[in-house]
Each structure stands twice: as C-alpha cells, then as structure tokens.
C-alpha positions as CSV (number, residue, x, y, z in Angstrom):
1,X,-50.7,0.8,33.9
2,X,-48.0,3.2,34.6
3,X,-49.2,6.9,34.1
4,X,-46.6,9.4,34.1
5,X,-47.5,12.6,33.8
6,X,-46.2,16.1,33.3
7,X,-48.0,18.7,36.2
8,X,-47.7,22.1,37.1
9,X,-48.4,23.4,40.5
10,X,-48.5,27.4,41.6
11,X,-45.5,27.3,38.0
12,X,-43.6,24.1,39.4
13,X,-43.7,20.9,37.4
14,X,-43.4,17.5,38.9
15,X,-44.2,14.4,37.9
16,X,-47.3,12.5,38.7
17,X,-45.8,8.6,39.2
18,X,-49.1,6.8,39.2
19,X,-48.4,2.5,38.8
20,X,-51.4,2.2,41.5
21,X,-53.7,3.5,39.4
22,X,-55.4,0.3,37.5
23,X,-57.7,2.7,35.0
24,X,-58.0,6.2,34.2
25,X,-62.1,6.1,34.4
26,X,-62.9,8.3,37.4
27,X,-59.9,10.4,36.9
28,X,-61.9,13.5,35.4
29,X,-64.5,13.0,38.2
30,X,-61.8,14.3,41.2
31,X,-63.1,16.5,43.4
32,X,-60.9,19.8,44.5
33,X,-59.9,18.7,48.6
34,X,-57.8,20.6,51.2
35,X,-55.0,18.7,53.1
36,X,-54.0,19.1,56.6
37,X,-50.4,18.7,56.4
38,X,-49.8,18.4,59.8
39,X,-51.4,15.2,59.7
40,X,-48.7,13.5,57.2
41,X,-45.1,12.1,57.9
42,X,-42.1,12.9,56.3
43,X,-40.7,9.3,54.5
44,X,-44.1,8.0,55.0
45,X,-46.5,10.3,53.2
46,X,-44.5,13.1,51.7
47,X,-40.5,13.4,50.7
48,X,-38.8,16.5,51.5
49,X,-38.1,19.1,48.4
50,X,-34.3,19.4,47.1
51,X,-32.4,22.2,46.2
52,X,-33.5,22.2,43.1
53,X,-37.3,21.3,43.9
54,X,-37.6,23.1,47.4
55,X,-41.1,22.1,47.8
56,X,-42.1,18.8,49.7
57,X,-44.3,16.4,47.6
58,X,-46.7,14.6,48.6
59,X,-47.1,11.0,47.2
60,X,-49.6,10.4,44.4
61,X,-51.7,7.3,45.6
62,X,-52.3,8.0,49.5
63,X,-55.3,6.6,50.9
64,X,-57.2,9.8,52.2
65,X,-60.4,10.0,54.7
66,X,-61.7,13.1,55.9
67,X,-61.1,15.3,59.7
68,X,-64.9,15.7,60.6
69,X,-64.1,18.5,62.9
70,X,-62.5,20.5,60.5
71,X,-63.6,19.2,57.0
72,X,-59.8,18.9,55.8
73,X,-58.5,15.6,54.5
74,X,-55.9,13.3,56.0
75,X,-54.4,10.1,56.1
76,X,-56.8,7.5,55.9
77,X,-56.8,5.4,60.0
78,X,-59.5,3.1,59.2
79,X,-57.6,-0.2,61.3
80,X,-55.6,0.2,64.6
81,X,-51.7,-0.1,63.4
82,X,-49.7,-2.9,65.5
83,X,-47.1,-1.0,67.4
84,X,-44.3,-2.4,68.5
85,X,-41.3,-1.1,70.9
86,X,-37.4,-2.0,70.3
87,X,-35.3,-1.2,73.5
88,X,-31.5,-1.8,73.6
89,X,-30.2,-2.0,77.5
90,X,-27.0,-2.9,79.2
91,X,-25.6,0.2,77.6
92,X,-23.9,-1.4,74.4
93,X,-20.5,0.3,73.1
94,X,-20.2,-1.4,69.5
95,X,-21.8,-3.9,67.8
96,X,-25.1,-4.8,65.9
97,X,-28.2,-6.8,67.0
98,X,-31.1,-8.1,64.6
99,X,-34.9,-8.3,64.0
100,X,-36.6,-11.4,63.0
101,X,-40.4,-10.7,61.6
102,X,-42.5,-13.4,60.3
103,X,-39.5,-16.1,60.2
104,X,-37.0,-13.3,58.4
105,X,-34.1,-12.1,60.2
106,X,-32.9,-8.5,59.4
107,X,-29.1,-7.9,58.7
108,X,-27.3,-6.2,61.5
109,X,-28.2,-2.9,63.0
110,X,-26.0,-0.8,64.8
111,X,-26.2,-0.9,68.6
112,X,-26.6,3.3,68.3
113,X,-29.1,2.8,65.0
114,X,-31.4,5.9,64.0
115,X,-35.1,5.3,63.5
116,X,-34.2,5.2,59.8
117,X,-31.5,2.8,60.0
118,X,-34.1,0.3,61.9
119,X,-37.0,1.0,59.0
120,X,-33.9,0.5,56.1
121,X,-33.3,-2.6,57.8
122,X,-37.0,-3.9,58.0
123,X,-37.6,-3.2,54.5
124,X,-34.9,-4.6,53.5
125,X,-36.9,-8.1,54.3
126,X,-38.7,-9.6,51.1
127,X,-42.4,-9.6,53.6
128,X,-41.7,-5.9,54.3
129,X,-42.4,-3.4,51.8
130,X,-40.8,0.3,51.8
131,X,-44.6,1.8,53.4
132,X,-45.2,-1.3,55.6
133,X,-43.7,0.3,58.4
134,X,-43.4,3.7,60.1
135,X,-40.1,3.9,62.7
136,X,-39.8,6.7,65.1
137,X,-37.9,7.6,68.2
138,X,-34.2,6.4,68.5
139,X,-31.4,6.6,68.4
140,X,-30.3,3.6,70.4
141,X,-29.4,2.3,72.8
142,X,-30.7,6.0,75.0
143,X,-33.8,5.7,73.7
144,X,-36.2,3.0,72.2
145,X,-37.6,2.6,68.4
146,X,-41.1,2.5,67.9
147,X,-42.0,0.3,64.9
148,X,-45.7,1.0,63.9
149,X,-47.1,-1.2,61.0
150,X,-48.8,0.1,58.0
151,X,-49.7,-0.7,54.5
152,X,-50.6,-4.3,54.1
153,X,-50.4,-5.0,57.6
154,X,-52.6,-2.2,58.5
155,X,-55.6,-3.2,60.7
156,X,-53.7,-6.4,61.6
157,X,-52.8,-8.2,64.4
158,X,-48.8,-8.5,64.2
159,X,-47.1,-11.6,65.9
160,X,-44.4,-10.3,68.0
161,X,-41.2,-9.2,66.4
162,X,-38.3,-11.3,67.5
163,X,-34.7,-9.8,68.7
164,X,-30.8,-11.3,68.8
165,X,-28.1,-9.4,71.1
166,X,-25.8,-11.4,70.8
167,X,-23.3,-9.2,68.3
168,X,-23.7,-6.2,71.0
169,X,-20.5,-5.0,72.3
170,X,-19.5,-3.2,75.7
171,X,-21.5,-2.0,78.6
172,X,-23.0,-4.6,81.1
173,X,-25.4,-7.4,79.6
174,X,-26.5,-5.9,76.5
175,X,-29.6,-7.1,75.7
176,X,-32.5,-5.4,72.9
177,X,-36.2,-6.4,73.8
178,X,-39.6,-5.9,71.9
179,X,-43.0,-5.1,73.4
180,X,-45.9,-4.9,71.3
181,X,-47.7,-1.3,72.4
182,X,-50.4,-2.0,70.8
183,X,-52.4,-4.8,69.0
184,X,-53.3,-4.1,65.3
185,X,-57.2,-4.3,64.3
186,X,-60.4,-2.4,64.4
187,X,-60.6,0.9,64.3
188,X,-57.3,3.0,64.3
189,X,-59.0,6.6,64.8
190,X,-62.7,8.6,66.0
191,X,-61.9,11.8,64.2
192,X,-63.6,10.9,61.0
193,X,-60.4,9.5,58.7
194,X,-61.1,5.9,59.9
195,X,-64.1,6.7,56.9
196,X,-62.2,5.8,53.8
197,X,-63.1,8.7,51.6
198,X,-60.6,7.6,48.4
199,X,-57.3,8.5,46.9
200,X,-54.9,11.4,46.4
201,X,-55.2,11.6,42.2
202,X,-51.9,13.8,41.8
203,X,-48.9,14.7,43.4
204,X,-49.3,17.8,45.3
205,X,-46.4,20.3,46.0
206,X,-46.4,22.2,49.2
207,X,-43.6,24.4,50.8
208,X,-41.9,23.2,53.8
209,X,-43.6,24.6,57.1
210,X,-47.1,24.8,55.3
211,X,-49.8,23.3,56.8
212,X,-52.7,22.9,54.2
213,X,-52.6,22.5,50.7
214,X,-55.1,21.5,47.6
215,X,-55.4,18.5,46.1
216,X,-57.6,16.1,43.9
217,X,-59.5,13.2,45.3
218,X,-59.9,10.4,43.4
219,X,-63.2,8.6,44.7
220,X,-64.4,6.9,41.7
221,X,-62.2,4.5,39.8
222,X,-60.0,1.4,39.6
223,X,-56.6,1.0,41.9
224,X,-53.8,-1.6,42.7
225,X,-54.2,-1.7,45.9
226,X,-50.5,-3.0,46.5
227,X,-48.7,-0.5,44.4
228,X,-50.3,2.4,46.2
229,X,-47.6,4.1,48.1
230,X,-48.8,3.4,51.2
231,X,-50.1,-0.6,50.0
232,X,-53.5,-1.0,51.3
233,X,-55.6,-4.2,51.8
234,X,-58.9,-3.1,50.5
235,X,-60.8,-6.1,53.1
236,X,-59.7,-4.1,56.0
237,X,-62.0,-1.0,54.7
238,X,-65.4,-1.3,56.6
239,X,-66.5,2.3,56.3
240,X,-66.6,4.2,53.4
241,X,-67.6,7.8,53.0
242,X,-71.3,8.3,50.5
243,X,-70.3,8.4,46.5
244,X,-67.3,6.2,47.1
245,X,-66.9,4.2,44.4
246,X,-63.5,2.6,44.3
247,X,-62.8,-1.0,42.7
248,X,-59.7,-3.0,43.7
249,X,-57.5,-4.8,41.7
C-alpha cells in the first residue's frame, strides 16, 4: 500500500511517501517524539532542503530507538554494521578500479572517486539497495573510503569486498585494497538505540543546522520491512522497547 499524503509542518507542506507501511492500523496510536538530529546522516536518513523547500526532510519509515541519556530518539543501532575500508595507493593519475561484493562487480570508479561516487557505484549492483550502504571519507587516492553496511545487511557478518586495479593509471604500482574494520553482528550501540522502539510515521521537516525536531512514532502497526528507507531485517531485532507492537510483512 502506497500512502501518499498531503502534510503541513510549522505552514510547509510535504509529502508523506509511505510504501513501507503494510496497514494504516496503529497509525492514530503515534506518540509525539523529539529527534536528535545530530544523530542522522545526510543521504542516509535525511535529504537536504532545495531552494524552493529550504528545510531538510527526514525520511518517512526510519527505524527509531531511543538515547537513554537524554530521552531523544535516534537511529535505531540494534546489530554492529560490517565496515569495511577501500584504500587506493601507488598514487594513481587516471583511470578506474572496481568492487566485487557477493560475486557482482561494480562498474568503474574513478581513481580520485568521492565517497558518493563509491556508494553510486555499489548501489548500482542488483544485491545492493540505495540504504544498504553508508560511504564516508574520500576522495581517493589521498584518503581511503569507509563502506559501512546497513539495511538488510545490518547486524551481519559481510564477506570481504573484493578489489581490481588493474584500469589505474600513473604513479608507481597502483594498487586499491579492502580491510574489513569491523565484523557485522550483535550489538551495534550501549546508548539505548540498540532497543528497537518503532518507526518514524511521517516525514518531518527541520531547518538546516537544527538539532532536534518533533515527530510521530509509529510503535504499533504493520510494515514492509524492505521498503522502509532504510530496509530492515526484522530477525536481527532482539530487543524491543515495552508497548512495541510492530508486525512484519
């Protein structure tokens, strides 16, 4: 069921974009949260506000569990996220190198790629969806990329992405290697959001620099768990907060 849905926030309408939501019992039970926006990532959680909507929105959907030391609400960290490092040496000049997770090979990326350009790439792959992976640091081939997986391969061990140089250009030996940081599984956080406490009902508008805002928590009800902006797989949950009531579809 696709529920789209005309909302106005502090006299700004968006839309609330809802395919992960399975059944709209539960949706007049929300409860009025607080968000700790310096908790969420840009791309990830939230996309940043145009010129002609200048306030960022948060995604309608977001698995939620709640900062025991301050009582606001954050990104759910239930299961440890695999993380995994892609470094570039040999000081490359031109050329691309790939990626190859879970027997599919990424098209090239640049020997100088952006964090984004490495995350474009790896969802670009039909067993990578767009919230399946979160890519920081970068650019190359200075610094490395840090690939960090979420949504359906949250909380799991990862096998250990694969890399090709051989497209590189220039410098001496070019070479891109990955490390795996850390091992997905168990649990991802101690500061309470590693309690699953539900979803984020709405869309929530909040302006750039902010960092709380309101929302509605959806605790009772039915979800895809796959179409959830940030796809979840509902067997890694093994604590949820009292009153949760959440069914999985």
């Amino acid at each position: 069921m696709n529920d789209f849905q005309p909302m106005t926030v502090l006299q700004e309408e968006a839309t609330a974009d809802r395919p992960w939501l399975a059944s709209l019992v539960g949706t007049n039970d929300t409860n009025t949260i607080a968000l700790d926006l310096t908790k969420f990532v840009e791309g990830v959680h939230y996309e940043r506000g145009t010129f002609g909507q200048p306030r960022n929105v948060l995604k309608s959907g977001l698995p939620l569990g709640k900062v025991t030391a301050s009582g606001l609400y954050a990104p759910y960290a239930g299961p440890t996220s695999e993380v995994q490092t892609v470094t570039v040496t040999g000081s490359p000049t031109g050329g691309t190198y790939t990626l190859t997770f879970s027997g599919q090979t990424t098209a090239g990326i640049p020997y100088n790629a952006t964090a984004a350009q490495v995350k474009t790439a790896l969802e670009a792959l039909s067993n990578i969806n767009p919230g399946d992976v979160a890519v920081t640091g970068g650019p190359h081939p200075a610094t490395p990329v840090v690939v960090t997986f979420t949504g359906q391969y949250m909380g799991d061990d990862q096998a250990q992405m694969t890399a090709s140089a051989t497209n590189l250009t220039g410098g001496t030996s070019p070479a891109v290697t990955v490390t795996t940081t850390t091992a997905g599984g168990g649990a991802g956080a101690s500061d309470g959001t590693q309690v699953f406490a539900g979803f984020l009902a709405t869309e929530s508008l909040f302006a750039p620099g902010s960092t709380k805002t309101s929302g509605a928590l959806l605790w009772f009800g039915e979800v895809f768990a796959a179409k959830c902006p940030i796809p979840l797989d509902p067997t890694d949950i093994t604590d949820t907060a009292p009153g949760v009531n959440i069914h999985f579809r």
